[in-house]
C-alpha positions in Angstrom: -4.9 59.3 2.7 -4.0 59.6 -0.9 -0.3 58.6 -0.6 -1.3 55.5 1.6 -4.0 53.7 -0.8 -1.0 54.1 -3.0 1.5 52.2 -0.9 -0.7 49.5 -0.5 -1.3 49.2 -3.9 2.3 49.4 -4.8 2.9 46.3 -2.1 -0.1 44.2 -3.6 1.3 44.7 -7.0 4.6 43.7 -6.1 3.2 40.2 -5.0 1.7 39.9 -8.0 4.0 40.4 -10.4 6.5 37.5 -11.9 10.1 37.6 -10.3 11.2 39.3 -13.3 8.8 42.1 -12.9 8.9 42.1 -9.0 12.6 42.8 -9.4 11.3 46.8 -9.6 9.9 46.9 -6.3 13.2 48.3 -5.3 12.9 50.8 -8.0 12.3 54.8 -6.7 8.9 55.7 -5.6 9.2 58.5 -8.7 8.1 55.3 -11.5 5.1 54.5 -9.4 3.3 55.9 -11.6 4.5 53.7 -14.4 4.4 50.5 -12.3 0.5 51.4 -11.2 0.2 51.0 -15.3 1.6 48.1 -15.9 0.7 46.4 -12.9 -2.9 47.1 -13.8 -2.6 46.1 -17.8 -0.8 42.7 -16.6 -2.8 41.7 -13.3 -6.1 41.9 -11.5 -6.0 43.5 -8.4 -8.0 41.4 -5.6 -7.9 42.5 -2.1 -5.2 42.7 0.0 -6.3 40.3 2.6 -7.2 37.0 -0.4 -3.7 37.4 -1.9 -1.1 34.9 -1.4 2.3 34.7 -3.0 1.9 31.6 -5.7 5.8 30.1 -4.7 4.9 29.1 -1.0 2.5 26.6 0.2 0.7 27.6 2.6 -0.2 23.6 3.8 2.9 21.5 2.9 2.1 18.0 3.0 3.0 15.9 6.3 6.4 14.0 6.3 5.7 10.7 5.8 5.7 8.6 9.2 8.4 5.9 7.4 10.6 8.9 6.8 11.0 9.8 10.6 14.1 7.9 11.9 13.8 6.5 15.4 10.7 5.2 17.4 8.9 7.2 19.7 9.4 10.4 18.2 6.3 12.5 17.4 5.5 13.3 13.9 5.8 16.9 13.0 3.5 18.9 11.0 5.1 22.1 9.6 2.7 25.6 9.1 3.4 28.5 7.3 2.5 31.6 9.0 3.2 35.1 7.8 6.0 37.2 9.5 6.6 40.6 9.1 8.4 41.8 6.6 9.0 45.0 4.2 6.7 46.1 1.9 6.8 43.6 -1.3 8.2 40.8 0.3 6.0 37.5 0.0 5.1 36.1 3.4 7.6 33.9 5.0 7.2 30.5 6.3 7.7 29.7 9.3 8.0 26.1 10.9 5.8 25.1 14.5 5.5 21.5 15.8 2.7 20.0 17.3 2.5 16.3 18.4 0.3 14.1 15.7 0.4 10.5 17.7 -3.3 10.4 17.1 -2.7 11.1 13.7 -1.1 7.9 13.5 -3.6 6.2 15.2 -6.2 7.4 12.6 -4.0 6.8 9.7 -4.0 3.1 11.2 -7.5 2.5 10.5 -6.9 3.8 7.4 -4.5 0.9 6.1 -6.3 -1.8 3.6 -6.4 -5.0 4.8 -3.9 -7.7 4.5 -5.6 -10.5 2.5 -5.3 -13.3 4.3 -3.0 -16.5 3.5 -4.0 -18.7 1.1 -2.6 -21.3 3.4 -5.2 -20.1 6.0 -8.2 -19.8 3.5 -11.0 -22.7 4.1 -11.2 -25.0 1.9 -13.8 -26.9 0.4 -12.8 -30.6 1.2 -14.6 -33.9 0.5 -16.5 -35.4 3.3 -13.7 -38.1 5.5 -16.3 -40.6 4.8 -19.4 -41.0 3.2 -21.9 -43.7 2.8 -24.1 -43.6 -0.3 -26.1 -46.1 -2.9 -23.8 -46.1 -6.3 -24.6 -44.8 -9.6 -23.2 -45.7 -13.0 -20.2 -43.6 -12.6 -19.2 -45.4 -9.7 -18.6 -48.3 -12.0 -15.1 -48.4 -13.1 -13.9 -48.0 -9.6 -16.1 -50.9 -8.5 -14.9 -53.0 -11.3 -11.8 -52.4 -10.3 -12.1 -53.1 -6.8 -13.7 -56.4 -7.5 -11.1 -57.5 -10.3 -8.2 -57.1 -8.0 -10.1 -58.9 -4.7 -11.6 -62.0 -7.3 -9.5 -62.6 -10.2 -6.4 -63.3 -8.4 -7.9 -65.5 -6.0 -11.0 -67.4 -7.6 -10.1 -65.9 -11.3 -13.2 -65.1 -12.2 -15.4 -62.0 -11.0 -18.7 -61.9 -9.4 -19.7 -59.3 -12.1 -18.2 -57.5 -14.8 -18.3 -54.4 -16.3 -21.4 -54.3 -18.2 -22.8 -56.4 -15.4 -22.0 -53.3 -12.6 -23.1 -50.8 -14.8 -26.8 -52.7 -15.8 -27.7 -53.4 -11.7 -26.4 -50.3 -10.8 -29.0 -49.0 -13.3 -32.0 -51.1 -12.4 -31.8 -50.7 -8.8 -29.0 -48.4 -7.7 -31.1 -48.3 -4.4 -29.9 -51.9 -3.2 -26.3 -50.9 -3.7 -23.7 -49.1 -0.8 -20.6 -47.5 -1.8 -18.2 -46.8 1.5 -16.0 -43.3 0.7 -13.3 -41.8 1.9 -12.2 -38.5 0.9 -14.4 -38.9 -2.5 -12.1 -42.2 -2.4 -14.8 -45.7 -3.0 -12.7 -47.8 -0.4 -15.9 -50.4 -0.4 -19.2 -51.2 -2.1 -21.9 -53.9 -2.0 -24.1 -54.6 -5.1 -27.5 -56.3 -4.8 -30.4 -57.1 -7.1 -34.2 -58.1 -6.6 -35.0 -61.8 -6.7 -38.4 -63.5 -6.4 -37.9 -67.0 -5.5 -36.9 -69.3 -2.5 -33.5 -70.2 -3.2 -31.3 -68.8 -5.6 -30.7 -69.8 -9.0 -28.7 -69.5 -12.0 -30.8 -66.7 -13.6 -29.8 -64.5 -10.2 -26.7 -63.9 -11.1 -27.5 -61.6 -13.9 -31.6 -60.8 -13.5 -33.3 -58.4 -11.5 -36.9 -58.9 -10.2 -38.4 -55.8 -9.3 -41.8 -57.3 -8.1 -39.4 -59.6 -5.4 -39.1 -59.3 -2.1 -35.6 -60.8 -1.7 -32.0 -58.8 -2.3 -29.6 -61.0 -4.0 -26.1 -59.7 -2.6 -23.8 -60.6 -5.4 -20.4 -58.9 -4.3 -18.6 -57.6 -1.6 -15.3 -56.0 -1.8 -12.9 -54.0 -0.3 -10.0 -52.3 -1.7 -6.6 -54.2 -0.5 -4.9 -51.5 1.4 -8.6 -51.2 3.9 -8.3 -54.4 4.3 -8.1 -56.2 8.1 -9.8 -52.9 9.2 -13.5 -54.6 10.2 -14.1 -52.2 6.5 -16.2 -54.9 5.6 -18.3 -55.9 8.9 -19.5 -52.5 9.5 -20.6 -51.9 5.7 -22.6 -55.2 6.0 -23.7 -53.8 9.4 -24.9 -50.7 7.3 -26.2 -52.3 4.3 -28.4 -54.4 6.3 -29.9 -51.9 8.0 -30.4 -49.5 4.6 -32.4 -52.5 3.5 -34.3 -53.0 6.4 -35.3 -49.5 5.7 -37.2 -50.5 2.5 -40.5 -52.1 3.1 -40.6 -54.1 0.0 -37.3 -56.0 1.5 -38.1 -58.9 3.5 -35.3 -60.7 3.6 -31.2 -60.9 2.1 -29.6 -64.1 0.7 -25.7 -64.5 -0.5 -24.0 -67.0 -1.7 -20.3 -67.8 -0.1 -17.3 -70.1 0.2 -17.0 -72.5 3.2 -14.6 -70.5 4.5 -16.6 -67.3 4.5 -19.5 -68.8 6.3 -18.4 -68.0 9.9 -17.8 -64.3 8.9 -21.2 -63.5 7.3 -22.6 -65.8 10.4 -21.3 -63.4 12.6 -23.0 -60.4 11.0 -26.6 -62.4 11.3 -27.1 -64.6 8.3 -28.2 -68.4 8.6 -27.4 -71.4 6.6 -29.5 -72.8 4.1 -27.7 -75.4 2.3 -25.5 -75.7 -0.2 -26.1 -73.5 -3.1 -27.7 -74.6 -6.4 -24.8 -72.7 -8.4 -21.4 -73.5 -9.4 -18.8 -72.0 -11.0 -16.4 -74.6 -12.8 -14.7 -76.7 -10.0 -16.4 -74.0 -7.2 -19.0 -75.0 -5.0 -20.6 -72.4 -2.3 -23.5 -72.3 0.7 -26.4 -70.2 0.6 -27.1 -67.7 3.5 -30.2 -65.7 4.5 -31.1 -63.1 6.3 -34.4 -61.8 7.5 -34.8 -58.1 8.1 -36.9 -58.1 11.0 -34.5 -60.5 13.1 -31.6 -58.0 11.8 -32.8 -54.8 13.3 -33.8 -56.2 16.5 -29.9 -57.8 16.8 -28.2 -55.1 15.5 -30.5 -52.8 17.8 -29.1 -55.9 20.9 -25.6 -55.3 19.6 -25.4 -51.7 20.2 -23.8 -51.2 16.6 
């Protein structure tokens, strides 16, 4: 028994060692005794069956699957298993194959996500078209509007600048912007008045206590217009109004011409109007609230 325990411990050593010390493996069994010494001063014995040669893997990592040329082919796993060999020899490595296709299926699930296009992403667009009462800010695009539609037909405007932005500060409520895309493609502007007929202190007062909207513009921007842009923001405008309790009834002030158009859309004549503008004469128009739902309601509108 004696000269086996030796043998074995002359074989673990041998694994052990560094190459240049394993190099005396081959060296006559006579300098065992020496090699037991300085094995044991350089190395700690462990037992035979945990020791493993530090130079081969005993896992080696799977080929990559874009390294295998040609589709179809299964991807190979290599294993090292010990063979047989002298005493001294470190385990050699042999290669088996196995098919992995549902290693490729897992590593599938294991691939991050593609982000997705930021041509396909959703964006966060304006509403195609929005009806809403204006506010101050709306005011240079009104002015605008107006300045193009009045000044180079009548040359004068309905209201000006400072005139937008103090009605639509009073009573922003009696007002009715017509966007498209966040673009103000129409608007209406009115203002509380208390009397019967209109006056020249309407044009730039507001009466809160009145139950009378003074409609002192309409406008529509030149390139909506001969759309009906107009008509159906009346339509609407009318019926906001009608909404409003307080509201009783809606008077303008138009050019001869216009008076079939705002006719059509429910108003009546009332006469000529008491206000003129230089050489410009214009009729007044009313119309009451109560007759304006039930004929718009007629109208299917």
């Amino acid at each position: 028994m004696q000269p086996l325990r030796a043998l074995f411990l002359y074989r673990d050593l041998c694994c052990l060692l560094d190459h240049e010390d394993s190099s005396i493996c081959s060296c006559h069994p006579r300098s065992f005794r020496s090699l037991v010494g300085l094995g044991l001063s350089r190395v700690r014995v462990t037992p035979a069956a945990t020791v493993t040669h530090p130079r081969v893997p005993i896992f080696p990592a799977p080929v990559p699957a874009d390294d295998l040329q040609g589709a179809g082919r299964p991807f190979l796993v290599t294993k090292a298993t010990p063979a047989a060999g002298r005493p001294g020899q470190p385990p050699a490595a042999s290669m088996s194959t196995q098919s992995a296709h549902h290693l490729e299926s897992e590593a599938s699930h294991l691939q991050p996500e593609i982000p997705e296009a930021p041509s396909h992403r959703r964006r966060h667009t304006l509403p195609a078209s929005e009806f809403r009462c204006l506010t101050p800010e709306d005011a240079a695009s009104v002015f605008e509007i107006e300045r193009e539609a009045f000044i180079s037909v009548l040359g004068i405007c309905p209201l000006y600048l400072d005139e937008i932005k103090h009605f639509l500060s009073l009573c922003p409520e009696l007002s009715l912007g017509w966007f498209q895309e966040g673009r103000l493609v129409a608007f209406i502007i009115g203002s509380l008045w208390d009397k019967e007929r209109l006056t020249q202190e309407s044009l730039t007062l507001h009466r809160p206590g009145g139950h009378t909207v003074h409609l002192h513009v309409l406008a529509v921007h030149h390139t909506f217009r001969g759309q009906g842009k107009g008509s159906m923001l009346m339509w609407r405008y009318l019926y906001h109004l009608g909404s409003q309790p307080a509201v009783r009834r809606a008077v303008l002030m138009c050019e001869d011409a216009l008076v079939p158009f705002y006719q059509s859309l429910g108003f009546h004549l009332v006469g000529p109007c008491a206000i003129t503008l230089g050489s410009l004469t214009f009729t007044e128009l009313q119309c009451f609230m109560r007759g304006h739902i039930s004929l718009r309601r007629n109208s299917g509108c």
